[in-house]
N, C-alpha and C positions, 0 to 999 in steps of 0.2 A: 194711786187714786187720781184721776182725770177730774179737772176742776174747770167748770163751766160756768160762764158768767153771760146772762141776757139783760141786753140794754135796748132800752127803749127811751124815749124820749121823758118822760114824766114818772114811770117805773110802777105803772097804776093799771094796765090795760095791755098790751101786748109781750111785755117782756116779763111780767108775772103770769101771765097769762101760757108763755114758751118755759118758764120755770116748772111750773104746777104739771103741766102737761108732759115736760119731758121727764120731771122726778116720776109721775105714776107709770110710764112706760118703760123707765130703767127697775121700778122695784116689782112691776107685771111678771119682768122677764128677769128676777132675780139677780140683778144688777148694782142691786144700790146698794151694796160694798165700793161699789168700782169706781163712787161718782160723789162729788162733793157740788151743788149744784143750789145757783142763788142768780138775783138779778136787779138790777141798779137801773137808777137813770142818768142822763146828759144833763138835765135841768134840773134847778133846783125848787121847780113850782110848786112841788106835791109832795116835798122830804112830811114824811112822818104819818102820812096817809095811809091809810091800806087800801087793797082794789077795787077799783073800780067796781058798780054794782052789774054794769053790764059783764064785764069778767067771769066778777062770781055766780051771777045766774045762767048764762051760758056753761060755767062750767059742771055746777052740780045739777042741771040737764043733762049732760052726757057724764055723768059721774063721775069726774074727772075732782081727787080732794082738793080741797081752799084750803092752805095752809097758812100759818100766823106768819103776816107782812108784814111791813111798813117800808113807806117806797124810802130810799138811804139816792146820795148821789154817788155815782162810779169816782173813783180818785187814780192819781199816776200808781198809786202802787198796785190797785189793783190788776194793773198789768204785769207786775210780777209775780201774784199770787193767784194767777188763775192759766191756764193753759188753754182757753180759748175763750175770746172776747165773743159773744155775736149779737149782731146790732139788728134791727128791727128793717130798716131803710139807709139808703146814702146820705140822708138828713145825719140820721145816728151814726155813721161811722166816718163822717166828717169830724162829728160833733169829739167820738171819742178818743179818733187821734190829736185832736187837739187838745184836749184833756190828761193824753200818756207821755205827749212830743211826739207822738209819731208811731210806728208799728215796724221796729225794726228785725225782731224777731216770726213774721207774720201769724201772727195770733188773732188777728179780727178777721171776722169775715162778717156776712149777712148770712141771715137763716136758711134762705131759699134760694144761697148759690149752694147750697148742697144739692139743692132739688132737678130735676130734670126740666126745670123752667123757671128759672132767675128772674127774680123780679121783688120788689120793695113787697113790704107786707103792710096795708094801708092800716092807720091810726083810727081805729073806730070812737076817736075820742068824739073825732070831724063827723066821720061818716056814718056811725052810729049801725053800724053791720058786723054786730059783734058774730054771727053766722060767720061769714065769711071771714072773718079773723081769723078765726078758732078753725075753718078750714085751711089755710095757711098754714099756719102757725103748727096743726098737725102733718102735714104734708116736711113742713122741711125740721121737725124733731125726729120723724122718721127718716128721711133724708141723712141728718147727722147720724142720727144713732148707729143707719148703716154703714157710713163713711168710716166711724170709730173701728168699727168691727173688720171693714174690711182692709183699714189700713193697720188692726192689728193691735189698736190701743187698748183692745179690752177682747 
C-alpha cells in the first residue's frame, strides 16, 4: 500500500483539497486498494477545523466527494509512516523538514514538480481563486498518479 501524505500550510484549502481529489481518481480508476491517502498541516492555526468552504464548493461543482476532516498538524513521525510527503509550495516544504529534521530518505516533494511545469501551487486562503487552485492541484495529482504508475509503484 503506497501512503500519501498532502501538506499544506493550515490543512483547510489546498492539501485537503489534493487529498479529496487524488482519493476520487485512485478509486475512478480502481486503485484504492493501492493507496492509503490523508493530509496535515505545517501550522497549527486551524487543528480541528474542517475545509475550507471555498474547497468544499468548488469541489462538489466538479463532483469531486468532501470527505469527513478536520485539519490534524503533520508530526516527525509522520515521516516514517507515509512514503510520500507532498507539500503544497516551498513555504510548506521548508516548513516540513523542519518539522521531520530533515528529508533524508527523499520523501517530500511538491505536487507540481511532478508536473510538466514546476511551480508552487498558490493559497486561495490569500487569493481567494479557489478555480485556479483546484486547477493545480488537478494537474499535479494527475502528474503523481502518473509518476506512481510509471515508476512501477502500483
Amino acid at each position: 500500500m503506497i501512503k500519501v501524505l498532502f501538506i499544506c500550510h493550515g490543512n483547510i484549502c489546498r492539501s485537503t483539497m489534493a487529498q479529496f481529489v487524488f482519493q476520487d481518481m485512485v478509486n475512478k480508476r480502481g486503485l484504492k486498494d493501492k493507496f492509503y491517502i490523508n493530509s496535515a498541516a505545517t501550522s497549527r492555526e486551524e487543528i480541528g477545523n474542517g475545509p475550507h468552504y471555498g474547497t468544499v464548493s468548488k469541489l462538489r461543482q466538479v463532483g469531486v466527494p468532501v470527505l469527513k476532516h478536520h485539519a490534524v498538524q503533520m508530526t516527525r513521525q509522520d515521516y516514517e509512516d507515509y512514503d510520500f510527503l507532498i507539500g503544497m509550495e516551498h513555504f510548506n516544504l521548508r516548513n516540513m523538514k523542519r518539522i521531520t529534521g530533515g528529508d533524508p530518505d527523499g520523501k517530500m516533494h511538491l505536487l507540481l514538480d511532478f508536473s510538466e511545469h514546476p511551480r508552487d501551487i498558490a493559497d486561495p486562503w490569500y487569493t481567494g481563486n479557489f478555480d485556479e487552485t483546484y486547477r493545480d492541484v488537478v494537474e499535479g495529482c494527475e502528474a503523481l498518479l502518473s509518476y506512481l504508475q510509471e515508476n512501477s509503484y502500483i
